[in-house]
KEKE-3310 file (N, C-alpha, C; in steps of 0.2 Angstrom, whole numbers, plus 5000, padded with zeros to 4 digits):
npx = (4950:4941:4937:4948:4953:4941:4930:4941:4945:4944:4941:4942:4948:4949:4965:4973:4977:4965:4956:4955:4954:4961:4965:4970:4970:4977:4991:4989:4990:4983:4977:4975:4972:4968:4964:4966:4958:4969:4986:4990:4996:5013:5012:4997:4997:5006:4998:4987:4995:4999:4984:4981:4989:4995:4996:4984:4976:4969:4978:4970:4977:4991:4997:4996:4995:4994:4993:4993:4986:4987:4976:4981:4993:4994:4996:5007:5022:5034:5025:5013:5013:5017:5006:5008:5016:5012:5015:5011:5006:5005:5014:5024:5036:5034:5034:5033:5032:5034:5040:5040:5050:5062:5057:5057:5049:5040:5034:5021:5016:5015:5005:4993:4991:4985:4975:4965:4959:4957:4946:4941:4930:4927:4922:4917:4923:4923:4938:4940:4937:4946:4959:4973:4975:4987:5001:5009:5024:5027:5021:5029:5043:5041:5038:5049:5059:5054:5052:5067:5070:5063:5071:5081:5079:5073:5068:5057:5047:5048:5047:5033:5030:5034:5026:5016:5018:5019:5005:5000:5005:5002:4990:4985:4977:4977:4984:4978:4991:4990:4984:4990:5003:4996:4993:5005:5011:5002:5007:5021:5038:5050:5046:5052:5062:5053:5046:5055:5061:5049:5046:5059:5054:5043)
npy = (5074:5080:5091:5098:5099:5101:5101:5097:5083:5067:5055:5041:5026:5010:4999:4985:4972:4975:4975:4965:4954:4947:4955:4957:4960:4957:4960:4967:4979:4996:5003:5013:5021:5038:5052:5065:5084:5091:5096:5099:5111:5112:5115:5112:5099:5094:5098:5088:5079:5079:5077:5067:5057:5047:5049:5058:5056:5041:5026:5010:5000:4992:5000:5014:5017:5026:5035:5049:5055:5065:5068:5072:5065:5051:5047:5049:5045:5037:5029:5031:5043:5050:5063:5064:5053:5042:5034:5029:5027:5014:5005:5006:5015:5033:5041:5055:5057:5066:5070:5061:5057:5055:5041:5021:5019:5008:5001:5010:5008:4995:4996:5003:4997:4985:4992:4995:4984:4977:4987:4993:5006:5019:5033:5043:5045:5028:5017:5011:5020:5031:5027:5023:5012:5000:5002:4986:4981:4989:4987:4973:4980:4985:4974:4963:4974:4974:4961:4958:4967:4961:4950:4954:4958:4951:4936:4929:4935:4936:4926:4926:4938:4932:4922:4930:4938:4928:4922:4934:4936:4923:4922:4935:4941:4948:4942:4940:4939:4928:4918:4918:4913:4898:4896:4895:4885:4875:4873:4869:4869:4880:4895:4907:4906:4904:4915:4923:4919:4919:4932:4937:4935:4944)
npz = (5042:5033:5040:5038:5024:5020:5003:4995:4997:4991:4992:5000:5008:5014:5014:5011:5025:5031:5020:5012:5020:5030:5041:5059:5074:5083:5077:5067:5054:5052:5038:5027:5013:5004:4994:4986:4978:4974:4977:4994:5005:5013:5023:5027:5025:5035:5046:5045:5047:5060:5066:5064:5070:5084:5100:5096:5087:5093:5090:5089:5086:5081:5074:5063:5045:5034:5018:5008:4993:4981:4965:4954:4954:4954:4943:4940:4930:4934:4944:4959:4967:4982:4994:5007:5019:5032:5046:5062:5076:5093:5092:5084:5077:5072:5059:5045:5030:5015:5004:4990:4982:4990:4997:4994:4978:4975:4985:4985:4972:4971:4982:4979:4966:4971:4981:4968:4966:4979:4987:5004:5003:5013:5013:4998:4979:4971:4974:4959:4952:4952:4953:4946:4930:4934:4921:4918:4914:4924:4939:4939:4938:4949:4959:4959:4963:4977:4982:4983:4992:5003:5003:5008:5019:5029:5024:5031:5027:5011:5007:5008:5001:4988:4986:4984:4975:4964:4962:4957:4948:4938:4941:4940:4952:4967:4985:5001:5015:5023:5012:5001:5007:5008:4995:4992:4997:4991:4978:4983:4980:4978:4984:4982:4972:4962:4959:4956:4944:4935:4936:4931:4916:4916)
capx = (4952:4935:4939:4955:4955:4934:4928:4946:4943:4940:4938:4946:4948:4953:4967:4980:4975:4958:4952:4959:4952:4966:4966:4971:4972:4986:4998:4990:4989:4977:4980:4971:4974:4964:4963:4962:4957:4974:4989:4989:5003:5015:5009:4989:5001:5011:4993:4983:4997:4998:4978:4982:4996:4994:4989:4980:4969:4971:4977:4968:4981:5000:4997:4989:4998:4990:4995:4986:4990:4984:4973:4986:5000:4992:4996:5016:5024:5035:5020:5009:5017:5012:5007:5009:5015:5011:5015:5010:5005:5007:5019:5028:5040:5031:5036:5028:5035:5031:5042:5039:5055:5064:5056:5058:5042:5039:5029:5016:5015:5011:4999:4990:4989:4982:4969:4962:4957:4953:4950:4934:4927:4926:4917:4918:4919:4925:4943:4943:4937:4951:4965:4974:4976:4996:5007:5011:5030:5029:5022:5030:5046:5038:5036:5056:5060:5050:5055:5074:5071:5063:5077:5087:5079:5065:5069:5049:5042:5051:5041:5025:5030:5035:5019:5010:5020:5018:5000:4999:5009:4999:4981:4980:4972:4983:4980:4980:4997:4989:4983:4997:5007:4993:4993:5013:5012:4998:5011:5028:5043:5053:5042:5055:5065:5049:5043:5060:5060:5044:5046:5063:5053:5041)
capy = (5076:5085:5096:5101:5100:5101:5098:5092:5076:5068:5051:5036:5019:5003:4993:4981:4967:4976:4976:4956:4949:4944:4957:4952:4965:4959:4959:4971:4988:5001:5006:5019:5027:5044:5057:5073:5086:5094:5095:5104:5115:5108:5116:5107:5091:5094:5098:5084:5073:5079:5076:5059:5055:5043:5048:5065:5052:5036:5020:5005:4991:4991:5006:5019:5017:5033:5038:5052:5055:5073:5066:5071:5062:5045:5044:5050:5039:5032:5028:5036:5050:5053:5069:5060:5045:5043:5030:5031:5021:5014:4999:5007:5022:5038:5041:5057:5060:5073:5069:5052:5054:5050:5036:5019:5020:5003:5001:5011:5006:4989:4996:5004:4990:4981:4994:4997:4977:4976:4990:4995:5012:5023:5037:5045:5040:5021:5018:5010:5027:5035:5023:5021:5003:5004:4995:4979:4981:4994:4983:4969:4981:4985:4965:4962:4976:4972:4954:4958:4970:4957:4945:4957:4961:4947:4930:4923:4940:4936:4918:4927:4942:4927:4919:4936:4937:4921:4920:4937:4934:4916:4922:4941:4943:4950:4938:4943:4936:4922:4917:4920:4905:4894:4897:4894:4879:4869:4872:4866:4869:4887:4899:4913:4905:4902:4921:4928:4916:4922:4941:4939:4935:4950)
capz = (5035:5028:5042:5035:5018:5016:4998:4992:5000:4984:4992:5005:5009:5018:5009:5016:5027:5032:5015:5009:5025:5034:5046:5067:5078:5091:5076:5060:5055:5050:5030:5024:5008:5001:4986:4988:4972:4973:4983:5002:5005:5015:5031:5026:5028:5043:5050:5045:5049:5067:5068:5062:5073:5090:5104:5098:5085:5097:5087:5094:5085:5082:5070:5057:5038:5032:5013:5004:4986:4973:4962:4949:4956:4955:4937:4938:4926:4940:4950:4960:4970:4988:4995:5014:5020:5039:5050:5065:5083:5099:5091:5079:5075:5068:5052:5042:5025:5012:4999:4988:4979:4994:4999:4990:4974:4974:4992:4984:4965:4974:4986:4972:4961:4977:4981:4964:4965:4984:4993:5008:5003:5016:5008:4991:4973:4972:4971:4951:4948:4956:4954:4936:4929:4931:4915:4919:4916:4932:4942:4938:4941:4959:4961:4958:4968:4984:4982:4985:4997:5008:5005:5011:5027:5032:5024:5032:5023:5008:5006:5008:4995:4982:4983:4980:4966:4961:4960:4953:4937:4936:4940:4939:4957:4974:4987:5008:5016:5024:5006:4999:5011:5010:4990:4987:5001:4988:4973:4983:4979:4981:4980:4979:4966:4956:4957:4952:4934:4932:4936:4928:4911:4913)
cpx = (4947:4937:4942:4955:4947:4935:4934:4947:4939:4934:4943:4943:4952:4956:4969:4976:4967:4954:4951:4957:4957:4968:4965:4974:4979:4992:4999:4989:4983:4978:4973:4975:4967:4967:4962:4965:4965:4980:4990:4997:5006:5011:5003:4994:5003:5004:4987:4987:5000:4991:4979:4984:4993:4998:4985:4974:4973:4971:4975:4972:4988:5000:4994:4997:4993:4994:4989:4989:4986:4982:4980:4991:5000:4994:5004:5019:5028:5032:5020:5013:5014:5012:5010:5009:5017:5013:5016:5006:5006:5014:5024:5031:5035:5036:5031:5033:5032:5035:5043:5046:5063:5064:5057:5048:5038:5032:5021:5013:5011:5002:4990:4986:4983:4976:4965:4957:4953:4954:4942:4932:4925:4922:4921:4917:4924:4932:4944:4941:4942:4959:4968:4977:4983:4999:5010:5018:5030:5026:5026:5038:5046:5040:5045:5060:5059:5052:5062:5074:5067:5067:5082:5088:5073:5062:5060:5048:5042:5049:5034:5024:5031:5028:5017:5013:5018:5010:4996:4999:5006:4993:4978:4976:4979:4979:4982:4988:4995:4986:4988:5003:5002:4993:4999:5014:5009:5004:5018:5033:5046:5050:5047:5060:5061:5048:5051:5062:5055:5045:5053:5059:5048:5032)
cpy = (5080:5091:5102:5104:5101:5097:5094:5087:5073:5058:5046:5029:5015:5001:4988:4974:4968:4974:4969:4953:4945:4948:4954:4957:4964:4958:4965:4978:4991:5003:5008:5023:5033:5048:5061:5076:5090:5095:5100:5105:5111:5108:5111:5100:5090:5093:5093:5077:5070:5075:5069:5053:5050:5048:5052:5059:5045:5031:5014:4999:4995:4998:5008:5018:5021:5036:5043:5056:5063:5068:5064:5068:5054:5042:5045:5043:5033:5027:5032:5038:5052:5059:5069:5053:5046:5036:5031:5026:5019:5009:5001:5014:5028:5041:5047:5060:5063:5071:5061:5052:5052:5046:5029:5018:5014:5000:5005:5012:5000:4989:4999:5001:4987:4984:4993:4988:4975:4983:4992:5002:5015:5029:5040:5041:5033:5021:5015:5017:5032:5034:5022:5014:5002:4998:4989:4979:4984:4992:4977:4970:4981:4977:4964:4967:4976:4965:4954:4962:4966:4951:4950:4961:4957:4942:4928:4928:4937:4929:4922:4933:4939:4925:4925:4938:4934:4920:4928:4938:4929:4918:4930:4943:4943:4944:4941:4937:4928:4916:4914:4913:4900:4891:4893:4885:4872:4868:4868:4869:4877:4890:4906:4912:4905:4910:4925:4925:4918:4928:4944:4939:4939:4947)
cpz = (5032:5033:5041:5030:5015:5011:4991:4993:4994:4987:4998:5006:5016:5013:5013:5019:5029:5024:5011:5016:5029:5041:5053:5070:5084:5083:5067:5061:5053:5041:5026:5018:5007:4998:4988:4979:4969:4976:4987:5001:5011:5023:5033:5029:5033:5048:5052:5046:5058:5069:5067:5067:5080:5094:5101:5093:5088:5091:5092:5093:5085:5078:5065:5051:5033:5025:5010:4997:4983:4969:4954:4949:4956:4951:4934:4933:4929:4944:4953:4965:4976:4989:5005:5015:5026:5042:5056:5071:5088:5098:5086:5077:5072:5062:5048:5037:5020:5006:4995:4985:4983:4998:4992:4985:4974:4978:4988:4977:4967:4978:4982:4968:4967:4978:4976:4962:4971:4988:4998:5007:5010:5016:5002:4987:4976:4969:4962:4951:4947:4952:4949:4937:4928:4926:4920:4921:4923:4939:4942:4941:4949:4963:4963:4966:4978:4986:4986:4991:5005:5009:5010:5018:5032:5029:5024:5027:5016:5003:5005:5001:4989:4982:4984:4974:4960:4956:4956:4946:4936:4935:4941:4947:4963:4981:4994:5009:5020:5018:5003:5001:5009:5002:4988:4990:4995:4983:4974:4980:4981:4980:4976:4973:4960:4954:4954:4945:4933:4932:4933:4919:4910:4915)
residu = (UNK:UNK:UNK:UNK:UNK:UNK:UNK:UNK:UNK:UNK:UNK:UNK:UNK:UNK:UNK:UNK:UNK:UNK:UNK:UNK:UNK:UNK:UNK:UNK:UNK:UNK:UNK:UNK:UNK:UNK:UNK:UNK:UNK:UNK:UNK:UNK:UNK:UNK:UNK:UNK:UNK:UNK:UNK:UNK:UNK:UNK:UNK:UNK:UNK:UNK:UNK:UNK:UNK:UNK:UNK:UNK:UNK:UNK:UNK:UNK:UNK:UNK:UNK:UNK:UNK:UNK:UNK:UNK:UNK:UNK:UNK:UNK:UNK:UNK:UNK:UNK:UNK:UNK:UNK:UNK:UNK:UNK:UNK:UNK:UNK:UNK:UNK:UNK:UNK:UNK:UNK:UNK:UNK:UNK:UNK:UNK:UNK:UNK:UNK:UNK:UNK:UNK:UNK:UNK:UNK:UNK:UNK:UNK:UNK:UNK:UNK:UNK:UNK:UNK:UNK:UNK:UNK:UNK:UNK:UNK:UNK:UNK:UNK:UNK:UNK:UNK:UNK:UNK:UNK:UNK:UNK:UNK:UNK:UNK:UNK:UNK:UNK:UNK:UNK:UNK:UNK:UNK:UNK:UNK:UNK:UNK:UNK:UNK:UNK:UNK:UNK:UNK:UNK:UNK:UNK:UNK:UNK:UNK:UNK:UNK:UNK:UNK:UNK:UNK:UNK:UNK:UNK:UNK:UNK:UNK:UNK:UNK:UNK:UNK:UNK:UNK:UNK:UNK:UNK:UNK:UNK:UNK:UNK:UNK:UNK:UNK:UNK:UNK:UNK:UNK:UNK:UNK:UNK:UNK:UNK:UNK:UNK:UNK:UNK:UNK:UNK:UNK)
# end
């Protein structure tokens, strides 16, 4: 990426299961976000998302979850606004999109929120410098929306997206997914009916 885009490379990270310590190579992914000072014309994107891509940069697990966002797009009032979202690997489809307004906003108002609490610096500034403190209710939207969308396509997931809900709205902190079950398991009862009275009162 400094290749490409040189000194617009404002900064990048590890988020995801690398960053929340839960990472497991026969079954997770690579999740990489970075900043750049401005947005790359679409071609810069096409071109950074070839370089990216499996085989030409070999993934060594299931996959790369490559986002990289305009500095100024971080703070869209929607949520933050990508400039590319990659997916890409030996385990999973390649997926390289350009446009955040058709994709669902959620996935990455979540991922966001998530970095700007846990993320592995890679280089540059540190993502709280970077990352805006998003409103609660838009998250709290995100939370709802993500919620339904794992009942409606991954039931197990679905349990594990409730309790990171759960323990968001209670304790303020994003926990890894392994966390997350081990968290909603001590409390009992349904996690996803508790996390939707709670995200239903905000």
């Amino acid at each position: 990426m400094r290749d490409r885009l040189g000194d617009r490379l404002v900064s990048a990270w590890v988020v995801g299961s690398g960053a929340l310590g839960d990472f497991d190579p026969q079954r997770s992914d690579i999740d990489v976000q970075a900043v750049v000072s401005e947005r790359p014309a679409r071609a810069e994107l096409e071109d950074v998302a070839a370089a990216l891509s499996h085989p030409e940069l070999r993934c060594p697990v299931r996959g790369l979850e490559f986002v990289l966002y305009a500095r100024e797009d971080l703070r869209d009032p929607r949520g933050p606004a990508f400039s590319l979202n990659l997916n890409t690997g030996p385990g999973m489809r390649r997926h390289a999109g350009y446009d955040p307004d058709a994709e669902p906003r959620f996935w990455f108002i979540l991922d966001v929120a998530i970095a700007r609490q846990d993320a592995r610096p890679l280089q540059g500034a540190p993502p709280r410098e970077l990352l805006p403190d998003l409103p609660r209710a838009l998250v709290v939207s995100a939370l709802r929306d993500a919620l339904a969308w794992w009942q409606a396509n991954d039931p197990a997931g679905a349990i594990v997206s409730a309790g990171r809900s759960w323990a968001w709205l209670e304790e303020g902190r994003w926990l890894s997914k392994s966390e997350a079950s081990a968290w909603t398991a001590r409390r009992g009862g349904d996690p996803v009916k508790t996390a939707q009275e709670l995200l239903g009162r905000g």
